[in-house]
ZAKEKOL-868948 format. One record per residue (C-alpha): residue number from 1; residue in one letter; x negated, y negated, z. Coordinates in steps of 0.2 Angstrom, whole numbers, plus 5000, padded with zeros to 4 digits. Layout:
<rs>
+-----+---------+------+------+------+
: num : residuo :    u :    v :    w :
+-----+---------+------+------+------+
: NUM :       a :    X :    Y :    Z :
...
+-----+---------+------+------+------+
</rs>
This chain:
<rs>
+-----+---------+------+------+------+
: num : residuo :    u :    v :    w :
+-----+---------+------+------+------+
:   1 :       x : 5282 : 4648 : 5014 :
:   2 :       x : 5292 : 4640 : 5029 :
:   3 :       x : 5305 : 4655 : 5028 :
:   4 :       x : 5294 : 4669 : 5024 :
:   5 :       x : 5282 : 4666 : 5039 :
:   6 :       x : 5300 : 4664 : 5050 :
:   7 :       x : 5301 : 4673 : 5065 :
:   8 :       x : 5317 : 4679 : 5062 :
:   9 :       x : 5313 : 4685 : 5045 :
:  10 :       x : 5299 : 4693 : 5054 :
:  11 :       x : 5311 : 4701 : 5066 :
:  12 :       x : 5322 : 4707 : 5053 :
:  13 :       x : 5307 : 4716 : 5044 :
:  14 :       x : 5303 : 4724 : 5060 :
:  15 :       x : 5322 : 4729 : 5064 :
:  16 :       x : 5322 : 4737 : 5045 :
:  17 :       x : 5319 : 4754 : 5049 :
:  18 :       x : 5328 : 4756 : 5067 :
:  19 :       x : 5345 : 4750 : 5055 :
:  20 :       x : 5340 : 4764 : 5041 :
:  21 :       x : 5338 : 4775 : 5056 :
:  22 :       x : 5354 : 4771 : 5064 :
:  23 :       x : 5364 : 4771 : 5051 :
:  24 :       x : 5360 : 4791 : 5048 :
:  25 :       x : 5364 : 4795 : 5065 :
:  26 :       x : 5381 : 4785 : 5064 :
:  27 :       x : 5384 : 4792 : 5048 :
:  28 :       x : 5384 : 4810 : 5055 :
:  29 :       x : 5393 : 4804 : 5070 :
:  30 :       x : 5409 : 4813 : 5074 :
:  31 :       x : 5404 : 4828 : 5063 :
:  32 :       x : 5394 : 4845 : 5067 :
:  33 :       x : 5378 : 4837 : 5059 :
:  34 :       x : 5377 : 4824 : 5072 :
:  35 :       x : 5365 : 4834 : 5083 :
:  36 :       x : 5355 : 4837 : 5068 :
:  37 :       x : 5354 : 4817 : 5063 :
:  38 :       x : 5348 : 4814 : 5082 :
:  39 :       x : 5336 : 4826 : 5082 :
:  40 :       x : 5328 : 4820 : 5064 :
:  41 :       x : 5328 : 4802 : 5071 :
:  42 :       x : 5317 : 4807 : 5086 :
:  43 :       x : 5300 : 4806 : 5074 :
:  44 :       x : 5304 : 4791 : 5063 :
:  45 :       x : 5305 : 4781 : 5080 :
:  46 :       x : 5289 : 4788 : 5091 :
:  47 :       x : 5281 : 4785 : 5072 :
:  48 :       x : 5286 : 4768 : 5069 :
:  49 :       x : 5282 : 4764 : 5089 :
:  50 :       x : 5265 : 4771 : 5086 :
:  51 :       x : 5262 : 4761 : 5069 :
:  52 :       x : 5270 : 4744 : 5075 :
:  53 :       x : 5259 : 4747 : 5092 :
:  54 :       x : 5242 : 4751 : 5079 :
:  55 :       x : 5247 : 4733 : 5071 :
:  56 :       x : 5249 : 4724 : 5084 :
:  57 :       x : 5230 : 4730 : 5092 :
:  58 :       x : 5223 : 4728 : 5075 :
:  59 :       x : 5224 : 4708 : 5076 :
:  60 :       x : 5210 : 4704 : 5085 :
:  61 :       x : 5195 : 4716 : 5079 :
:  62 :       x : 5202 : 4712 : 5059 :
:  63 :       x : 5201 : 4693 : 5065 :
:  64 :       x : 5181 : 4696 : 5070 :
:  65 :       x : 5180 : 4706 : 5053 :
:  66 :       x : 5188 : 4696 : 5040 :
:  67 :       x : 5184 : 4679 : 5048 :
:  68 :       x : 5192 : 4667 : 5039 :
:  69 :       x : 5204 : 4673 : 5030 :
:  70 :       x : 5225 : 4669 : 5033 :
:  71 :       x : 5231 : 4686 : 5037 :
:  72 :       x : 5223 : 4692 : 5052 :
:  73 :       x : 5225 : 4673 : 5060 :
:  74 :       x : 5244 : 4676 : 5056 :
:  75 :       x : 5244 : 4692 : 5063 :
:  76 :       x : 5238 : 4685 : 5079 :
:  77 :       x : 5248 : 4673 : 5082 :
:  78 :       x : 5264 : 4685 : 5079 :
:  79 :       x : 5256 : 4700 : 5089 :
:  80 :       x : 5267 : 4700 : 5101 :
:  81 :       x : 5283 : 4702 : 5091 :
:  82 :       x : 5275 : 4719 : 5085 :
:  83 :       x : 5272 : 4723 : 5102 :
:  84 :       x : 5289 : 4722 : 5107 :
:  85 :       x : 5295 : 4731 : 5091 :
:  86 :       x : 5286 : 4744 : 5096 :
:  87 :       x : 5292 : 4743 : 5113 :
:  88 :       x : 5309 : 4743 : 5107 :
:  89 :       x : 5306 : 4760 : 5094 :
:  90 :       x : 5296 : 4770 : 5109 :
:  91 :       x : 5312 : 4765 : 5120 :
:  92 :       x : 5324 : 4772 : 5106 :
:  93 :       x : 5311 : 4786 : 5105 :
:  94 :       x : 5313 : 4791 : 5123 :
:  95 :       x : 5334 : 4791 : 5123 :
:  96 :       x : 5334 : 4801 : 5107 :
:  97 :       x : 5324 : 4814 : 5115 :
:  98 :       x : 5336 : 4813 : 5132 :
:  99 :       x : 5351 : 4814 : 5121 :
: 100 :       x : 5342 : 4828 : 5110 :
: 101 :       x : 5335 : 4838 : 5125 :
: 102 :       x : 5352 : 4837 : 5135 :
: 103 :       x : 5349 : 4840 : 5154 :
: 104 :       x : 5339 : 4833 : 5168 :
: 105 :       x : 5334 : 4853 : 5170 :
: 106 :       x : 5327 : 4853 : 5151 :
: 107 :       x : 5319 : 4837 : 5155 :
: 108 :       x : 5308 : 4843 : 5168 :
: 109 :       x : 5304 : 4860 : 5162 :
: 110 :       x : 5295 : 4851 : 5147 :
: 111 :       x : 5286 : 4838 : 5158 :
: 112 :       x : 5270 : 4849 : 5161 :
: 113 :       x : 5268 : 4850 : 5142 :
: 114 :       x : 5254 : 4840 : 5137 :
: 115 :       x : 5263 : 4831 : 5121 :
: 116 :       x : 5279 : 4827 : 5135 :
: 117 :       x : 5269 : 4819 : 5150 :
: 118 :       x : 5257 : 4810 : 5139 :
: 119 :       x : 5270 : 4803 : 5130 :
: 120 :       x : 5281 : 4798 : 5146 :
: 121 :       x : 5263 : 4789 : 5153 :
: 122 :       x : 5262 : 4778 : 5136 :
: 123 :       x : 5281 : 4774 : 5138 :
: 124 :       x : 5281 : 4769 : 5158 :
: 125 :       x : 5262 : 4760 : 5152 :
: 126 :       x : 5273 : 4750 : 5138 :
: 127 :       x : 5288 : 4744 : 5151 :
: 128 :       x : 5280 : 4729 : 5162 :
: 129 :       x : 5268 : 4726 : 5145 :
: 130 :       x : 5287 : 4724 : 5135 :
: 131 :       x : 5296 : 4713 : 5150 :
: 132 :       x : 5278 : 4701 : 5153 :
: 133 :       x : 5278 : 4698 : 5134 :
: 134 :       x : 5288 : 4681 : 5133 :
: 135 :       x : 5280 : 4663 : 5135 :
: 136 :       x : 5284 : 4661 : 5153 :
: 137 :       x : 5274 : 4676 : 5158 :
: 138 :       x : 5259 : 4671 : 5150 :
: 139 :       x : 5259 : 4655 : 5159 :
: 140 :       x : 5265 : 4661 : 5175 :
: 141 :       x : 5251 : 4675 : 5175 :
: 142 :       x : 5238 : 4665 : 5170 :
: 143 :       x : 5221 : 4676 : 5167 :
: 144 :       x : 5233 : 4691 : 5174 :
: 145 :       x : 5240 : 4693 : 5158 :
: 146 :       x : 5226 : 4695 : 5148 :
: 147 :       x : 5220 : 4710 : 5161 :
: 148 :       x : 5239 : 4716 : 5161 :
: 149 :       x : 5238 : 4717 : 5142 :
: 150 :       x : 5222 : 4728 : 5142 :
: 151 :       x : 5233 : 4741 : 5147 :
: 152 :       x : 5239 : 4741 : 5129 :
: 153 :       x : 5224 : 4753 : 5126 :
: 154 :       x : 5229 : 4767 : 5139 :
: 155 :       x : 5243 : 4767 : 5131 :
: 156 :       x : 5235 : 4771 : 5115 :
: 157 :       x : 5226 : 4784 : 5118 :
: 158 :       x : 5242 : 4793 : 5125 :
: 159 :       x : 5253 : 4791 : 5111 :
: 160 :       x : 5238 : 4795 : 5101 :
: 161 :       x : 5237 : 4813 : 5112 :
: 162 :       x : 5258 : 4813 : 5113 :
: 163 :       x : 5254 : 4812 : 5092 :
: 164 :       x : 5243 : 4826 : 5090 :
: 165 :       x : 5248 : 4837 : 5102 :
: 166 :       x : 5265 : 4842 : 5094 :
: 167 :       x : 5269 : 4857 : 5088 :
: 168 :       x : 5252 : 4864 : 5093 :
: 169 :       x : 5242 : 4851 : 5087 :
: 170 :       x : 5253 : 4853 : 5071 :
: 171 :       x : 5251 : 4832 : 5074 :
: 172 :       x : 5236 : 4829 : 5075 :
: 173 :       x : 5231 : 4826 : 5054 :
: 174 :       x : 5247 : 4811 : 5052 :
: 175 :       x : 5239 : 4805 : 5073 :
: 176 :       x : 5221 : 4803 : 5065 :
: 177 :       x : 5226 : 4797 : 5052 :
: 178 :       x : 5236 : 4782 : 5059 :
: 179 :       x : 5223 : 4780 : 5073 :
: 180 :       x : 5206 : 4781 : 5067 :
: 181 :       x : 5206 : 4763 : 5058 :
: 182 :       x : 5210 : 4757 : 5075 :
: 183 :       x : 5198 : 4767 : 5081 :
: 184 :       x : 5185 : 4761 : 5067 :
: 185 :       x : 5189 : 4743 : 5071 :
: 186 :       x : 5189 : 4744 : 5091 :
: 187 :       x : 5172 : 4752 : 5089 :
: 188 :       x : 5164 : 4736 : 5077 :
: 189 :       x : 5171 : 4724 : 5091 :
: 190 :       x : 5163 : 4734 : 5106 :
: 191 :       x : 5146 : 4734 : 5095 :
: 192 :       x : 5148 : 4714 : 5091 :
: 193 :       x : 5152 : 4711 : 5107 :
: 194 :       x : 5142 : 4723 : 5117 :
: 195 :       x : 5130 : 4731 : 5108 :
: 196 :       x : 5124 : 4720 : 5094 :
: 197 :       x : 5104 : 4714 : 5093 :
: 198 :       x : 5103 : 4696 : 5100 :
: 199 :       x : 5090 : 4683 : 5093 :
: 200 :       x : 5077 : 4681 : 5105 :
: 201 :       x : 5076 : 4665 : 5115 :
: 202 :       x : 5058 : 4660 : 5114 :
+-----+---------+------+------+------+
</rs>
């Protein structure tokens, strides 16, 4: 039990995928398909940014629903290594499509595009979030963390639109479908929280 709850167990779980992905770009590297490999890796990495992202915000409404129960007190107390994960995939993310898209021109000719911007937005949202994640922060920034960390959910909703928006909305079914437990969850914490009948004091 010991092992399997590890942190670096955990980190090598999370790291899985970016070595899969790595290794097909590597393995194409030197070769005429090596353009090819970069530009298949660019959705694997937004997607698992997106899903480790979705994880990580899903600690604390599953906590208030299965009360209780091991798995959601586990996943909130390792959170934050899903954060950064997903940190680490959107910045993988965001040098594939550089290397993909090849100039500074390119670059900003796609910026007005609604699945660019909103993706750059969620990215530059996901930097000070990623470099306040460690121990110290929390303690140094006291309550300012916790507000900090709101900003998690702007960056959501971003790389929910980023999602959706590609290929003329051609994203938008896989988006929903990653999103809208979130979404499901949030909405039950809001009402629990917010909305929910109180007893009467007499």
């Amino acid at each position: 039990m010991q092992l399997r709850l590890s942190p670096y167990w955990l980190w090598a779980l999370l790291a899985l995928p970016g070595v899969g992905i790595l290794a097909s770009i590597l393995g194409a590297a030197g070769t005429e398909a090596t353009v090819a490999a970069i530009h298949e890796a660019l959705h694997p990495t937004g997607e698992f940014g997106a899903r480790f992202m979705i994880i990580a915000m899903l600690a604390s409404p599953l906590a208030l629903v299965l009360k209780g129960w091991r798995g959601p007190r586990w996943l909130k107390k390792n959170r934050r290594y899903f954060g950064i994960a997903a940190f680490f995939y959107a910045l993988a993310h965001t040098v594939l499509y550089l290397v993909d898209i090849g100039t500074v021109q390119k670059v900003l000719t796609d910026l007005p595009k609604l699945y660019i911007w909103t993706g750059w937005i969620a990215f530059v949202i996901f930097v000070p979030l990623a470099i306040t994640s460690s121990d110290y922060f929390v303690r140094k920034m006291g309550r300012k963390w916790k507000t900090l960390q709101r900003a998690t959910y702007a960056a959501a909703v971003l790389t929910l639109l980023h999602w959706a928006a590609l290929h003329d909305w051609g994203g938008l079914g896989p988006a929903l479908i990653h999103f809208v437990p979130l979404g499901l969850l949030e909405a039950y914490r809001m009402w629990y929280w917010y909305l929910r009948p109180r007893p009467q004091v007499a």
